[in-house]
C-alpha positions as CSV (number, residue, x, y, z in Angstrom):
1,X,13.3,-54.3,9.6
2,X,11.4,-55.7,12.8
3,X,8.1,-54.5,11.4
4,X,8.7,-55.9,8.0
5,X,8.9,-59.2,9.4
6,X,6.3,-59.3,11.1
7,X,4.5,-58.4,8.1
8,X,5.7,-61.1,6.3
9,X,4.9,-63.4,9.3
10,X,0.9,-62.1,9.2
11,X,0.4,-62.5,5.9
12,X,2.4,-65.8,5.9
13,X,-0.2,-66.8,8.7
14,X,-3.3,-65.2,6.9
15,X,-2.5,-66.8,3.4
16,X,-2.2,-70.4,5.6
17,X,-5.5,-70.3,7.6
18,X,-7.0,-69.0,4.7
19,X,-6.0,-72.7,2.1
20,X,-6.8,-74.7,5.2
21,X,-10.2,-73.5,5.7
22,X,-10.8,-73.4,1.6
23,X,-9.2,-77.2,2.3
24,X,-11.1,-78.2,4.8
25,X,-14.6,-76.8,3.2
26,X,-13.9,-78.1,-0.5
27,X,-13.3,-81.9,1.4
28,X,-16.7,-81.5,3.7
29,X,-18.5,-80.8,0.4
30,X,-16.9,-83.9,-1.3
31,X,-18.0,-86.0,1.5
32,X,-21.5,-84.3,1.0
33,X,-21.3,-85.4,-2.5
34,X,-20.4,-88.9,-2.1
35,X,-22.4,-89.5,0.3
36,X,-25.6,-88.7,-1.7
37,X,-24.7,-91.1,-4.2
38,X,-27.1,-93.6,-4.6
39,X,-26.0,-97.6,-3.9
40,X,-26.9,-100.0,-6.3
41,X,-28.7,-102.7,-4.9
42,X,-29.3,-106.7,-6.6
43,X,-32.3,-109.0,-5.8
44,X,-31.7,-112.2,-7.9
45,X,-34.1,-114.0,-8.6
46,X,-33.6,-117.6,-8.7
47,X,-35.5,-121.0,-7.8
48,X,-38.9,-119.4,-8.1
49,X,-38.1,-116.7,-5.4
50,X,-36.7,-113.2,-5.5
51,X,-33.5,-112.9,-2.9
52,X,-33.4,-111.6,-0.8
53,X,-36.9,-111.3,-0.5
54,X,-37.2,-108.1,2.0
55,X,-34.3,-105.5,0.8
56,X,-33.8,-102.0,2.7
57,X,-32.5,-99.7,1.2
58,X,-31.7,-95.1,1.1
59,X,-34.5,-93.4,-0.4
60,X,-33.0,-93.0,-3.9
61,X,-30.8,-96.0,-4.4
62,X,-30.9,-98.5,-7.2
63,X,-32.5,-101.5,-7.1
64,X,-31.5,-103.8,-9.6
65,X,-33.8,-107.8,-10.4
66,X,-31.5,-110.1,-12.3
67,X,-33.0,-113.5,-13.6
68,X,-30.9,-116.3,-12.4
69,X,-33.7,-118.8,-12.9
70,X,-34.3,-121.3,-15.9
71,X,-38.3,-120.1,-16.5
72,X,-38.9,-115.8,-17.5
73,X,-40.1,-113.8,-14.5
74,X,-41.2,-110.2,-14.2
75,X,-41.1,-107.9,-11.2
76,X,-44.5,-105.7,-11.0
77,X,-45.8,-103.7,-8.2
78,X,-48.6,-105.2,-5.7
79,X,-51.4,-102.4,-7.1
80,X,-49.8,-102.7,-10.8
81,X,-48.2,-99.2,-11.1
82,X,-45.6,-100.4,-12.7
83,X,-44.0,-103.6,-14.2
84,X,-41.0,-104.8,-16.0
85,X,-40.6,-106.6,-19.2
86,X,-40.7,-110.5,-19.0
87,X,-37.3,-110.8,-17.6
88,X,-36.0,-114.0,-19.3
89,X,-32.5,-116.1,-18.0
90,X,-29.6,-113.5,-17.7
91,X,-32.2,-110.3,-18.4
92,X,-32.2,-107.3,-15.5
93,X,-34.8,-104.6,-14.6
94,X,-33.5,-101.5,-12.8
95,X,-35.5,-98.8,-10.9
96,X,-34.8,-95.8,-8.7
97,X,-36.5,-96.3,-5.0
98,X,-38.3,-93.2,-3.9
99,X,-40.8,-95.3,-1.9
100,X,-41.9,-98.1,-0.1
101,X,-43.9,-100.9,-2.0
102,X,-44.3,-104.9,-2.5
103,X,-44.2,-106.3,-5.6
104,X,-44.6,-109.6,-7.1
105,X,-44.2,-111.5,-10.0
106,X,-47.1,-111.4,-12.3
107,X,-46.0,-114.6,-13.8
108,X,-45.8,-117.0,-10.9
109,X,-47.7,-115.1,-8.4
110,X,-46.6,-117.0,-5.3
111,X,-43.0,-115.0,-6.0
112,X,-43.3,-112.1,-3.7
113,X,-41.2,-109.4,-2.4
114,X,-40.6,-105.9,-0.6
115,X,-38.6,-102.8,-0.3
116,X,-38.4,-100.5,1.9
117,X,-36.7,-97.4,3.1
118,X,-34.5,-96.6,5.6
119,X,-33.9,-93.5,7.0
């Protein structure tokens, strides 16, 4: 009878340890995975600037340009690699960061602006 018991005490013990480490590695992987989601960034852009007018941000994050102002802007890479649509009053342009660049609008080219990753 003593040796069943402490049978049933081992394989209460091994069938414990054995969920908590399952528990303990399934919530390490779900902190992995949230923590590789990307954050969504905003830059207005409002009285003929873009704000804020620096942003750093993860490699892989979201930026997203909303027109606040009254006139259409656009948001287009310094070297011209890419550009968004004229972004009228209320319009957004969204892009995935996977470097750094500056960027300007091609409309009103004092408007200027930069990203740039963080580590």
């Amino acid at each position: 009878m003593k040796t069943l018991k402490i049978f049933s005490l081992r394989k209460a013990v091994l069938v414990i340890g054995t969920t908590m480490v399952f528990l303990l590695f399934s919530s390490l992987n779900t902190t992995e995975s949230i923590s590789n989601t990307p954050t969504k960034h905003v830059v207005s852009i409002y009285q003929m600037k873009f704000v804020p007018e620096k942003i750093q941000v993860k490699k892989g994050d979201i930026i997203e340009w909303v027109n606040k102002d009254i006139v259409p802007h656009d948001v287009t890479e310094l070297n011209k690699k890419w550009a968004s649509k004229t972004l009228n009053k209320g319009d957004s342009f969204s892009k995935k960061i996977t470097t750094n660049f500056d960027y300007f609008c091609s409309i009103h080219i004092v408007m200027k602006g930069s990203v740039s990753i963080k580590d």
